[in-house]
PyMOL Python script that loads the backbone (N, CA, C, O; Angstrom):
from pymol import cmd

cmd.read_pdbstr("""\
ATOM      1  N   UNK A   1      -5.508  78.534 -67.973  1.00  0.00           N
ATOM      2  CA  UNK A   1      -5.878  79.892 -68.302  1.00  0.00           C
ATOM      3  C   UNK A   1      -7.376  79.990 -68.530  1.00  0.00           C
ATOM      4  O   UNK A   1      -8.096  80.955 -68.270  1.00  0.00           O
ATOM      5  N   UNK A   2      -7.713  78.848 -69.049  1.00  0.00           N
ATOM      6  CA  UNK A   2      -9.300  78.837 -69.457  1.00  0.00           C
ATOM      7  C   UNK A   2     -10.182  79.100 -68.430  1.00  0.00           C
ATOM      8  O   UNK A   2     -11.113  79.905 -68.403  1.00  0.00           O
ATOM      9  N   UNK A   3      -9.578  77.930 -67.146  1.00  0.00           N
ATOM     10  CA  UNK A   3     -10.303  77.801 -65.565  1.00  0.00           C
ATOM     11  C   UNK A   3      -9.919  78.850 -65.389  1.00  0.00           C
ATOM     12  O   UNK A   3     -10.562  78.905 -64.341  1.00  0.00           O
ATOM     13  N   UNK A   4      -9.210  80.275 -65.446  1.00  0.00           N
ATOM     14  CA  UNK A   4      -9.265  81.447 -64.246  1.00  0.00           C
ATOM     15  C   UNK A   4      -9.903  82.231 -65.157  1.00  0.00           C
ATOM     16  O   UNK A   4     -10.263  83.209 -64.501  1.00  0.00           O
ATOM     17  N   UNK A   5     -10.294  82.394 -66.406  1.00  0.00           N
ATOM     18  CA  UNK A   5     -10.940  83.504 -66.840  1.00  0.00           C
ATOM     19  C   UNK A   5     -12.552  83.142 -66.557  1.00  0.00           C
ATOM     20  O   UNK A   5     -13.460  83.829 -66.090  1.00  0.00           O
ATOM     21  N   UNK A   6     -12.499  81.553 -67.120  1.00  0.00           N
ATOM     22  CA  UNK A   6     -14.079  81.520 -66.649  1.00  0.00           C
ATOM     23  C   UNK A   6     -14.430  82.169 -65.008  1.00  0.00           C
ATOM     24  O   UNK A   6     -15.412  82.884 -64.806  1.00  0.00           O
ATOM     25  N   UNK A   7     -13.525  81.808 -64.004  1.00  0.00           N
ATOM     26  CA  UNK A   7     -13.971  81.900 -63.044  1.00  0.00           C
ATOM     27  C   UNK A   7     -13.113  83.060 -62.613  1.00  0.00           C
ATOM     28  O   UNK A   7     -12.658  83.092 -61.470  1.00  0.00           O
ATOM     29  N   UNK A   8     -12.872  84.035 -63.509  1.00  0.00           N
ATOM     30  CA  UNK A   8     -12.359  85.554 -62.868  1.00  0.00           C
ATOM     31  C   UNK A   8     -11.270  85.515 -62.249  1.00  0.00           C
ATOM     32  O   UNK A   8     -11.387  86.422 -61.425  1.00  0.00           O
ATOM     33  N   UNK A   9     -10.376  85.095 -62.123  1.00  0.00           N
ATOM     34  CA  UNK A   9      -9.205  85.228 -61.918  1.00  0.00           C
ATOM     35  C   UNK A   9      -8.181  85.441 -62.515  1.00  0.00           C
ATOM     36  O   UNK A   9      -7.186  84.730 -62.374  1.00  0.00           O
ATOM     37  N   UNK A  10      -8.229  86.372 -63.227  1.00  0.00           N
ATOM     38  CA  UNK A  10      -7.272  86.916 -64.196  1.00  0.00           C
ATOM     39  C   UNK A  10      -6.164  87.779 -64.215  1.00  0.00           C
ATOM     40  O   UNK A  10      -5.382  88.183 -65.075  1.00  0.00           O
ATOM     41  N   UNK A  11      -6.381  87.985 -62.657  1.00  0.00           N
ATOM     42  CA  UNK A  11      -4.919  89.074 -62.392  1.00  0.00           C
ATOM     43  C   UNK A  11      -3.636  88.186 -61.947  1.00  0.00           C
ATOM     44  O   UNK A  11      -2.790  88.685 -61.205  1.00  0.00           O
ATOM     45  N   UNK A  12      -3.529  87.002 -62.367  1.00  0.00           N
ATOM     46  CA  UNK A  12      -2.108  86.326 -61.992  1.00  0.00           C
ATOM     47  C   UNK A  12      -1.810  85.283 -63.428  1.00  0.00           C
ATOM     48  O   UNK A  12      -2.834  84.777 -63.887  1.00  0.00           O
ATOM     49  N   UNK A  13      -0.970  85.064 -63.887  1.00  0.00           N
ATOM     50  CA  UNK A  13      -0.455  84.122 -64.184  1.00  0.00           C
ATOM     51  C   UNK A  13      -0.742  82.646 -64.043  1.00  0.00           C
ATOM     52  O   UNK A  13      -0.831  81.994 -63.003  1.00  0.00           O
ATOM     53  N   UNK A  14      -0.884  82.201 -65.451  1.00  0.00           N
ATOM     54  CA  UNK A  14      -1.524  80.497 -65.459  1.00  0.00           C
ATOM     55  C   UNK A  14      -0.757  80.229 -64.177  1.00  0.00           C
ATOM     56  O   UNK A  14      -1.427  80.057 -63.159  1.00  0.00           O
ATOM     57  N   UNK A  15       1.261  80.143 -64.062  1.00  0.00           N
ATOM     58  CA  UNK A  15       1.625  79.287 -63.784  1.00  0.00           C
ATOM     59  C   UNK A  15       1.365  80.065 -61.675  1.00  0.00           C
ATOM     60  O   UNK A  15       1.389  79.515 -60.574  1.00  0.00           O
ATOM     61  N   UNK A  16       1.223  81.032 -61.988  1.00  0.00           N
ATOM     62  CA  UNK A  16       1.077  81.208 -60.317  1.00  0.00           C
ATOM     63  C   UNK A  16      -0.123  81.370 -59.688  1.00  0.00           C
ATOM     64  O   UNK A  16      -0.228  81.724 -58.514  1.00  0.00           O
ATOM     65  N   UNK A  17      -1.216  81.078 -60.569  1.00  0.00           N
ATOM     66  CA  UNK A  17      -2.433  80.290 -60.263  1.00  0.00           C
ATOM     67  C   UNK A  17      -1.886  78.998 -59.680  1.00  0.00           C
ATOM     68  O   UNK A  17      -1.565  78.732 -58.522  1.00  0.00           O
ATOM     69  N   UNK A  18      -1.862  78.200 -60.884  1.00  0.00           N
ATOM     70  CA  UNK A  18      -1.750  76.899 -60.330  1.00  0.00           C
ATOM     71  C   UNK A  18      -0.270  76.623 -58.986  1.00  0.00           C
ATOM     72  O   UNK A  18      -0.124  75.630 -58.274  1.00  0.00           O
ATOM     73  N   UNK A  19       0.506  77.723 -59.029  1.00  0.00           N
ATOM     74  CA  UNK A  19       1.268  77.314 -57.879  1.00  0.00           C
ATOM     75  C   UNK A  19       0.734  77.535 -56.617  1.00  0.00           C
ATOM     76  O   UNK A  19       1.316  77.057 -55.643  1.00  0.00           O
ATOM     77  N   UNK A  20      -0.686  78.444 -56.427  1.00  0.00           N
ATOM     78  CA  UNK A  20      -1.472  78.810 -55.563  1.00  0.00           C
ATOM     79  C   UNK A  20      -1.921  77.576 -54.656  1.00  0.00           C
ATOM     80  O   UNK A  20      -1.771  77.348 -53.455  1.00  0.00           O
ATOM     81  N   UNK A  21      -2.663  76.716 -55.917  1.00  0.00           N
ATOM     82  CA  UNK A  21      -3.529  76.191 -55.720  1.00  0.00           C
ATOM     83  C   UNK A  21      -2.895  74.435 -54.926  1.00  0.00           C
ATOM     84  O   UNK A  21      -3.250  73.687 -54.016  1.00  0.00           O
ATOM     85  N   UNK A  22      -1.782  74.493 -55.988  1.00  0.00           N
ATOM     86  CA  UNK A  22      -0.801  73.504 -55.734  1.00  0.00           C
ATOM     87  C   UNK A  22      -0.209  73.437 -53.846  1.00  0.00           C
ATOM     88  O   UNK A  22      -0.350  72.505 -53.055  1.00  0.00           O
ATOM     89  N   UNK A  23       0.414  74.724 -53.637  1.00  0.00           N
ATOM     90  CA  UNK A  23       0.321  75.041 -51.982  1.00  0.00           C
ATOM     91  C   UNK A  23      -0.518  74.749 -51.308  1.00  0.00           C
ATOM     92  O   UNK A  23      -0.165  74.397 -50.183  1.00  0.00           O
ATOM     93  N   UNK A  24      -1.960  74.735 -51.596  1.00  0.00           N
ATOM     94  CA  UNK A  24      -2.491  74.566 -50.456  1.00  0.00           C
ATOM     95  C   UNK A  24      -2.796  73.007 -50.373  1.00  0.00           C
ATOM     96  O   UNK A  24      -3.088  72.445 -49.317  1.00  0.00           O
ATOM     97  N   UNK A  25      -2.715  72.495 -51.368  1.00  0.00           N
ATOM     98  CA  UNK A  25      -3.040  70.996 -51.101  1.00  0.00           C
ATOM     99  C   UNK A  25      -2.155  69.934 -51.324  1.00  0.00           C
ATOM    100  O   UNK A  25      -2.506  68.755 -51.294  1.00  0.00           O
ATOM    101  N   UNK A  26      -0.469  70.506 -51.653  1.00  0.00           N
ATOM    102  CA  UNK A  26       0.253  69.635 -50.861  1.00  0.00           C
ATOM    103  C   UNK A  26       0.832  69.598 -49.382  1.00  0.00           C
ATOM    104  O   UNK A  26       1.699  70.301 -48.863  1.00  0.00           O
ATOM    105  N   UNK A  27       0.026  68.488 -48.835  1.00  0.00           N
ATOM    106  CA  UNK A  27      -0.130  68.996 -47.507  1.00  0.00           C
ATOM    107  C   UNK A  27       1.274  68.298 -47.076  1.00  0.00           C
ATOM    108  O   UNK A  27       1.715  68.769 -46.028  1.00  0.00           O
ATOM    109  N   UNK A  28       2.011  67.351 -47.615  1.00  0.00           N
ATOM    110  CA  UNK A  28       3.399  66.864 -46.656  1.00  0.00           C
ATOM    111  C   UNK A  28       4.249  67.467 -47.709  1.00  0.00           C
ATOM    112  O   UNK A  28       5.182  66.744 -48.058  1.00  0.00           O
ATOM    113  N   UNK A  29       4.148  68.689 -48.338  1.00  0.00           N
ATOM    114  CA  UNK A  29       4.949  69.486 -49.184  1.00  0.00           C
ATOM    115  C   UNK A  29       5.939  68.720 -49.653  1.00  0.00           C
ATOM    116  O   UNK A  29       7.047  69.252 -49.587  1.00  0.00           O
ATOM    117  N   UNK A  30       5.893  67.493 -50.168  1.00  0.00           N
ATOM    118  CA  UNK A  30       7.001  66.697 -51.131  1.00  0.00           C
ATOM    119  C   UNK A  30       6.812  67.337 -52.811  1.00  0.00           C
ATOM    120  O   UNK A  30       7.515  66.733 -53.621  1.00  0.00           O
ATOM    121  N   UNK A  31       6.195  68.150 -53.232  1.00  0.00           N
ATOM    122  CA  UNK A  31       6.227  68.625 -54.516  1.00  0.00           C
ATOM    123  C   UNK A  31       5.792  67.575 -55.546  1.00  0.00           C
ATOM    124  O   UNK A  31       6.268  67.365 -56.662  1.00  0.00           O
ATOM    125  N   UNK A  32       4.598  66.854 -54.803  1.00  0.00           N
ATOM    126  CA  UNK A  32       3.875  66.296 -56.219  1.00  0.00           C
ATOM    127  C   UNK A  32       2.369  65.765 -55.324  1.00  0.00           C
ATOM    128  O   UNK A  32       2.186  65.603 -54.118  1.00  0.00           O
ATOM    129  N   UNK A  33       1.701  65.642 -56.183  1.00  0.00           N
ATOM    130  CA  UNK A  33       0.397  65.589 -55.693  1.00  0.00           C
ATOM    131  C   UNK A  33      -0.285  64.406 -55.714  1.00  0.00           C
ATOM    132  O   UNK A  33      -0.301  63.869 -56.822  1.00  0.00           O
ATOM    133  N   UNK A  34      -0.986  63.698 -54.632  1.00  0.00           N
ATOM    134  CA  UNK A  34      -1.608  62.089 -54.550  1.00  0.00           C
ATOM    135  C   UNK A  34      -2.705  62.593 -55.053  1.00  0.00           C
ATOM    136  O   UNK A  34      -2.944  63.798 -54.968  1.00  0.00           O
ATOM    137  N   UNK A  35      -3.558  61.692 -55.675  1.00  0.00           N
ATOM    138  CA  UNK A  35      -4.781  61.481 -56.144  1.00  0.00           C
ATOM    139  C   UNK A  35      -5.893  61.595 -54.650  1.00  0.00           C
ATOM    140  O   UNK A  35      -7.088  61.864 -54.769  1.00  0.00           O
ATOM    141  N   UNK A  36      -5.253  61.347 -53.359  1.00  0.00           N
ATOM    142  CA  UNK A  36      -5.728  61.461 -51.968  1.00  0.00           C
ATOM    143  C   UNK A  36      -5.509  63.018 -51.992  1.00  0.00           C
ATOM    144  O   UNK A  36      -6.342  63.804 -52.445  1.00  0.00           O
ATOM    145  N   UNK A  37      -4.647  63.272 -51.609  1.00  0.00           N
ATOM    146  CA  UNK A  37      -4.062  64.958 -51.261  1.00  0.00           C
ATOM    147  C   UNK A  37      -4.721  65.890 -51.845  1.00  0.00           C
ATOM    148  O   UNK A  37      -5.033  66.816 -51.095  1.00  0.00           O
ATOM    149  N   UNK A  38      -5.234  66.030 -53.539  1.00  0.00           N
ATOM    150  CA  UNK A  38      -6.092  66.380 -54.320  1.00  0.00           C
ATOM    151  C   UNK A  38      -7.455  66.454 -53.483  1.00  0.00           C
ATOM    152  O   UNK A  38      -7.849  67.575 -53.162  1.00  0.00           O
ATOM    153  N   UNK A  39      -7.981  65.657 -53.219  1.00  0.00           N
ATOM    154  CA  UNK A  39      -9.503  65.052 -53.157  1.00  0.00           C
ATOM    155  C   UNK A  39     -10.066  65.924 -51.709  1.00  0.00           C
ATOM    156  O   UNK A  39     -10.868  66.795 -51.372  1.00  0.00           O
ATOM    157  N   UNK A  40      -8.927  64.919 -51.103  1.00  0.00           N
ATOM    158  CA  UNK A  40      -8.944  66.024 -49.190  1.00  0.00           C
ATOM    159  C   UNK A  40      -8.787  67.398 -49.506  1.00  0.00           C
ATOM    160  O   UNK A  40      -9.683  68.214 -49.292  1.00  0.00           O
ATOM    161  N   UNK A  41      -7.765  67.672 -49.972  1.00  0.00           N
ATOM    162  CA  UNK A  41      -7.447  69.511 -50.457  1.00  0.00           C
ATOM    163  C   UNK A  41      -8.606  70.126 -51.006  1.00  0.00           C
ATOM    164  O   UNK A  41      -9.061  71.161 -50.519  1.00  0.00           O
ATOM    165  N   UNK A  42      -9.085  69.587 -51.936  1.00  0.00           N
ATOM    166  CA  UNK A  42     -11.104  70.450 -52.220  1.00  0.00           C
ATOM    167  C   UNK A  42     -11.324  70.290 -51.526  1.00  0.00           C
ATOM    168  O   UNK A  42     -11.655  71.347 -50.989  1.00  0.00           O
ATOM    169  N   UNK A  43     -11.463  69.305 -50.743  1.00  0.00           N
ATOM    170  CA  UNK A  43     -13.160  69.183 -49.609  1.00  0.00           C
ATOM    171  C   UNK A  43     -12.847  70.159 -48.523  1.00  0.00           C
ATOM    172  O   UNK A  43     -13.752  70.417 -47.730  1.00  0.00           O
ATOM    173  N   UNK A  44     -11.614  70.772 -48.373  1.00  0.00           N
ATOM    174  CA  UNK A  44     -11.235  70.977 -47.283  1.00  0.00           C
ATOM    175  C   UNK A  44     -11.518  72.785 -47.458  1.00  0.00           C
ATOM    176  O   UNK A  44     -12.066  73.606 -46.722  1.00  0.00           O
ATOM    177  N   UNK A  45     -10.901  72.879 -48.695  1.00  0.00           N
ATOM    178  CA  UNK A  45     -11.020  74.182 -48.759  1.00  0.00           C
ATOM    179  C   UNK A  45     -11.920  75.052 -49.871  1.00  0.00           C
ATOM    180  O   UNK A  45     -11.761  75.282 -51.070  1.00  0.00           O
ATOM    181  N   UNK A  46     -13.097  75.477 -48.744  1.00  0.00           N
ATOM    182  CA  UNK A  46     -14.452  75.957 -49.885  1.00  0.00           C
ATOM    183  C   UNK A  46     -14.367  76.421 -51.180  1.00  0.00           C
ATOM    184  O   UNK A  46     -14.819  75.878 -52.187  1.00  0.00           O
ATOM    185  N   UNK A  47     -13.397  78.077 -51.042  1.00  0.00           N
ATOM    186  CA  UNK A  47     -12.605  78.847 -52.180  1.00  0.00           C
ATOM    187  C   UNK A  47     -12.697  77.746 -53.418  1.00  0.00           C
ATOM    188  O   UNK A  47     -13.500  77.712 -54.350  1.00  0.00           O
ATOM    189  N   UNK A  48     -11.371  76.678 -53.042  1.00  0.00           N
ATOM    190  CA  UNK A  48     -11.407  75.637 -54.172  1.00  0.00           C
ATOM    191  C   UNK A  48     -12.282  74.901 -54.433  1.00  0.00           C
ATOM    192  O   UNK A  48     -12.279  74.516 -55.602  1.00  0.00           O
ATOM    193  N   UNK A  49     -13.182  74.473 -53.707  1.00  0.00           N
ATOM    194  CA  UNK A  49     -14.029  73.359 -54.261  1.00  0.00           C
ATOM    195  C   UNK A  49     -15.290  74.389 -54.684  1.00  0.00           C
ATOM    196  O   UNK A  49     -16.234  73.800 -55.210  1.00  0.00           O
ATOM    197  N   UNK A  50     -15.409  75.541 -54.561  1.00  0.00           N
ATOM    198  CA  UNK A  50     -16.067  76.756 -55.515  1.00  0.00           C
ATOM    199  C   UNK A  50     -15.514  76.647 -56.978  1.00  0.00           C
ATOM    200  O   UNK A  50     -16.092  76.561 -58.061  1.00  0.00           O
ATOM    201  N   UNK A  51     -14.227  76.678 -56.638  1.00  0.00           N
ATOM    202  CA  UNK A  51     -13.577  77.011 -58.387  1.00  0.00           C
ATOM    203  C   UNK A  51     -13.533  75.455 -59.029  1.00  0.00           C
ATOM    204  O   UNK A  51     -13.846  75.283 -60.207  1.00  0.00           O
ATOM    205  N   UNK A  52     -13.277  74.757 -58.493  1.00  0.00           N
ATOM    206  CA  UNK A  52     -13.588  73.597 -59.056  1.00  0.00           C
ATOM    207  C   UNK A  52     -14.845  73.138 -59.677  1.00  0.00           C
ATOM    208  O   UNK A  52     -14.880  72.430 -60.684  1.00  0.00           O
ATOM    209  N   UNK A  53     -15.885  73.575 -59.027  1.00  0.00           N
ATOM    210  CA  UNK A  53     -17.225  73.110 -59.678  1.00  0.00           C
ATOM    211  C   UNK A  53     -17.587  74.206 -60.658  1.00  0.00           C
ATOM    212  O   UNK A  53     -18.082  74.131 -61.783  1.00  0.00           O
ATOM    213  N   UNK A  54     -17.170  75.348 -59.855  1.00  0.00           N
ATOM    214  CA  UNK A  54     -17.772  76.230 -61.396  1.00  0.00           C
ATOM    215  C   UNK A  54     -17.065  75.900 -62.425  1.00  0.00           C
ATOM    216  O   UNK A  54     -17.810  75.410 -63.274  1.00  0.00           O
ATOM    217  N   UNK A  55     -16.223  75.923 -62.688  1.00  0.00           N
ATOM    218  CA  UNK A  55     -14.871  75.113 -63.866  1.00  0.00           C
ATOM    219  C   UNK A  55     -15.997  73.833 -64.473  1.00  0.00           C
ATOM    220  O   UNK A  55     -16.516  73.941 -65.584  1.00  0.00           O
ATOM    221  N   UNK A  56     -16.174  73.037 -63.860  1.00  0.00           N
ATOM    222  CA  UNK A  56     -17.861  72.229 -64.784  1.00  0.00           C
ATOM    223  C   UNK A  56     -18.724  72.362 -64.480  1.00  0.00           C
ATOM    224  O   UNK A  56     -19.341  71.387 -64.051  1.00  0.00           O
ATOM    225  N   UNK A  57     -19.235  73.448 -64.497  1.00  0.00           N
ATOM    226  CA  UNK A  57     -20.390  73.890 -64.447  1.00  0.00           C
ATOM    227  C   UNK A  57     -20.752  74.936 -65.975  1.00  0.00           C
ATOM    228  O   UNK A  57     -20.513  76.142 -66.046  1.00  0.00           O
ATOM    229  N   UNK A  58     -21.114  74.438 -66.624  1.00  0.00           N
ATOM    230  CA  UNK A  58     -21.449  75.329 -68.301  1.00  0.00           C
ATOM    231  C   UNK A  58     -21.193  76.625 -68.374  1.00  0.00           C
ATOM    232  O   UNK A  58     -20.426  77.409 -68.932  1.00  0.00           O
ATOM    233  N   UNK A  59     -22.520  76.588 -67.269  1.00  0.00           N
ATOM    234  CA  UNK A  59     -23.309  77.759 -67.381  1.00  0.00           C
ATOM    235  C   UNK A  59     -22.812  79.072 -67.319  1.00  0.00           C
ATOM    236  O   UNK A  59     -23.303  80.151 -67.650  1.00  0.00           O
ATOM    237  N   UNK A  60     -21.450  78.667 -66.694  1.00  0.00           N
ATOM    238  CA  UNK A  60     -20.607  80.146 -66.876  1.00  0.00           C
ATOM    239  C   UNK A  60     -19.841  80.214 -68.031  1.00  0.00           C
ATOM    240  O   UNK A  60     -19.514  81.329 -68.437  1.00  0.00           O
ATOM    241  N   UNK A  61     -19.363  78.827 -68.865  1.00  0.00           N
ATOM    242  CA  UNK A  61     -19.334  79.241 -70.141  1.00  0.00           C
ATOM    243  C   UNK A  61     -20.337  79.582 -70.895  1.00  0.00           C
ATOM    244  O   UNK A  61     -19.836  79.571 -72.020  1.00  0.00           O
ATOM    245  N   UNK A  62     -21.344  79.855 -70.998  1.00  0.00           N
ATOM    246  CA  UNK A  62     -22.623  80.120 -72.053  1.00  0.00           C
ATOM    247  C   UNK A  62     -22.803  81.796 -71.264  1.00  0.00           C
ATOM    248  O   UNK A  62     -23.590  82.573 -71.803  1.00  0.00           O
ATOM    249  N   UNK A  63     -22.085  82.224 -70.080  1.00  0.00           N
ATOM    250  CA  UNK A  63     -22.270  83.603 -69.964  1.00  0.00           C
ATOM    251  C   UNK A  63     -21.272  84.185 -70.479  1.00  0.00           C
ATOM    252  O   UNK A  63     -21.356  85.230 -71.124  1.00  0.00           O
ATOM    253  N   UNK A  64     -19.956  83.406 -70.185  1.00  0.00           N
ATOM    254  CA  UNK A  64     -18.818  84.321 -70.792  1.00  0.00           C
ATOM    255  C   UNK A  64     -19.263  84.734 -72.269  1.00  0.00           C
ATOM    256  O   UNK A  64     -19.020  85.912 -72.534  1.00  0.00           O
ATOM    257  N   UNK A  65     -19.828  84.037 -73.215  1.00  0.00           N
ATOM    258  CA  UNK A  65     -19.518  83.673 -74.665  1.00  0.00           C
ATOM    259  C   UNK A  65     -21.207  84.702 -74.866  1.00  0.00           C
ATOM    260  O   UNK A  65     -21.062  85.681 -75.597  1.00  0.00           O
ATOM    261  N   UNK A  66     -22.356  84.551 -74.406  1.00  0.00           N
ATOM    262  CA  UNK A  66     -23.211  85.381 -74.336  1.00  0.00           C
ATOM    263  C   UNK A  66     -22.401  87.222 -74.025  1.00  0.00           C
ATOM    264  O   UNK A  66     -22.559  88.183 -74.779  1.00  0.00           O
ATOM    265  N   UNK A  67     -21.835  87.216 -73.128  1.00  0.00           N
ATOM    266  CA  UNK A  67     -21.291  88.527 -72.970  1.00  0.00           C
ATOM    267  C   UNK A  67     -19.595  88.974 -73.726  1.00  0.00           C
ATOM    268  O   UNK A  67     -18.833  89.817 -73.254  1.00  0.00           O
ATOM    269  N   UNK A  68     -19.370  88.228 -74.843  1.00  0.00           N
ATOM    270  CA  UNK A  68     -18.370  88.416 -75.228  1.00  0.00           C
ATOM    271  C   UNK A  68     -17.573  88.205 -74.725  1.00  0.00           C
ATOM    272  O   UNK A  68     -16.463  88.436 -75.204  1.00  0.00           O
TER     273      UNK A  68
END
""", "prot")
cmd.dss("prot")
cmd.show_as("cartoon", "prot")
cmd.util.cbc("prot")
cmd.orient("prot")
């Protein structure tokens, strides 16, 4: 919940966020995720490896908390 408000995504649900995100990078759809499958799945897809870095990246916590 923390990762979609920092990064604006707030019109869905923790759990159908992460089922979003989960889809696109299990790629032999067995319903659990390799530490490989993960890694390839960012690199692969910009969107995520956007939300991924802003997620550690501060600086958008020190704006949220600056702007209330």
């Amino acid at each position: 919940q923390a990762i979609q408000a920092i990064n604006g995504y707030t019109n869905m649900t923790a759990e159908e966020f992460t089922n979003v995100i989960f889809q696109k990078i299990d790629v032999n759809n067995d319903g659990e995720l390799t530490l490989e499958e993960f890694i390839n799945g960012v690199e692969k897809d910009e969107d995520l490896m956007e939300l991924i870095t802003k997620s550690f990246d501060l600086s958008n916590v020190l704006k949220v908390i600056q702007n209330g």
